[in-house]
C-alpha positions as CSV (number, residue, x, y, z in Angstrom):
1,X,-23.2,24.4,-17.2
2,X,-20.0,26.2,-18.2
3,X,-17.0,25.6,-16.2
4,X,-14.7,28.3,-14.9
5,X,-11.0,27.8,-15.4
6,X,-9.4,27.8,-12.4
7,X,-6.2,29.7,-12.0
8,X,-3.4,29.1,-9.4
9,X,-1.5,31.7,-8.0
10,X,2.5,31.1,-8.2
11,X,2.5,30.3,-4.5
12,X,-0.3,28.0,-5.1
13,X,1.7,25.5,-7.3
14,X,4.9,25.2,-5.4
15,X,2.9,23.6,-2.9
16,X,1.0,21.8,-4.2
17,X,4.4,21.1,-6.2
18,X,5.4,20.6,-2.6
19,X,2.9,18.0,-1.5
20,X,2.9,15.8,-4.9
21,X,6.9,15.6,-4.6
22,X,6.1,14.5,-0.9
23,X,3.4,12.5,-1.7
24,X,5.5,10.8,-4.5
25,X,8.6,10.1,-2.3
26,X,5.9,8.4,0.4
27,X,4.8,6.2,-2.7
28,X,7.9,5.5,-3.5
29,X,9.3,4.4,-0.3
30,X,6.1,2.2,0.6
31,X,6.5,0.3,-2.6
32,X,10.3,-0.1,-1.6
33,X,8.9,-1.3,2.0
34,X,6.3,-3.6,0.7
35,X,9.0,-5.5,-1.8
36,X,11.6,-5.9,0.9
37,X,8.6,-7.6,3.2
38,X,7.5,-9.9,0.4
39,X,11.5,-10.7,0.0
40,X,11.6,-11.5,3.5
41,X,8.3,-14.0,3.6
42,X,9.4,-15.6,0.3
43,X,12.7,-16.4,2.2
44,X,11.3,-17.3,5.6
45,X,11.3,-21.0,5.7
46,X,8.6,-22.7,7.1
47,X,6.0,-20.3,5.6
48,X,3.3,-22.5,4.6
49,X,0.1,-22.7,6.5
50,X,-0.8,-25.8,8.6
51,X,-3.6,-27.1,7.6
52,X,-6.4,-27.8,9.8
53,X,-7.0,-31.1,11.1
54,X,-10.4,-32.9,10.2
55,X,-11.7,-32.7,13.8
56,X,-11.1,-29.1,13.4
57,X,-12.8,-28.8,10.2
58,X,-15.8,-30.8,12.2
59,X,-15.6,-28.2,15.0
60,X,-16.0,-25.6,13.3
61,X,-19.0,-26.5,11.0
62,X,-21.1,-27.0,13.9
């Protein structure tokens, strides 16, 4: 099957020119978000999960 070329009008592509700026920025800022978190747990002392005690462990497999 051929495939038709699709052709935007000019309106068309400044938004969606629109959107994918937008949807870049969002990108952007999540990955900015997600660093400073990550900063913030590697910081954070005491971090480290308890472990589970044996009778716990015991507990649980039943």
């Amino acid at each position: 099957m051929s495939k038709k070329k699709v052709v935007l009008t000019d309106d068309q592509r400044k938004r969606n020119a629109e959107i994918l700026a937008r949807l870049e920025e969002e990108r952007t800022r999540l990955i900015e978000e997600t660093r400073a978190l990550q900063q913030q747990e590697r910081r954070r002392p005491g971090r480290k999960r308890k472990r589970k005690s044996i009778d716990e462990m015991l507990v649980a497999a039943d």
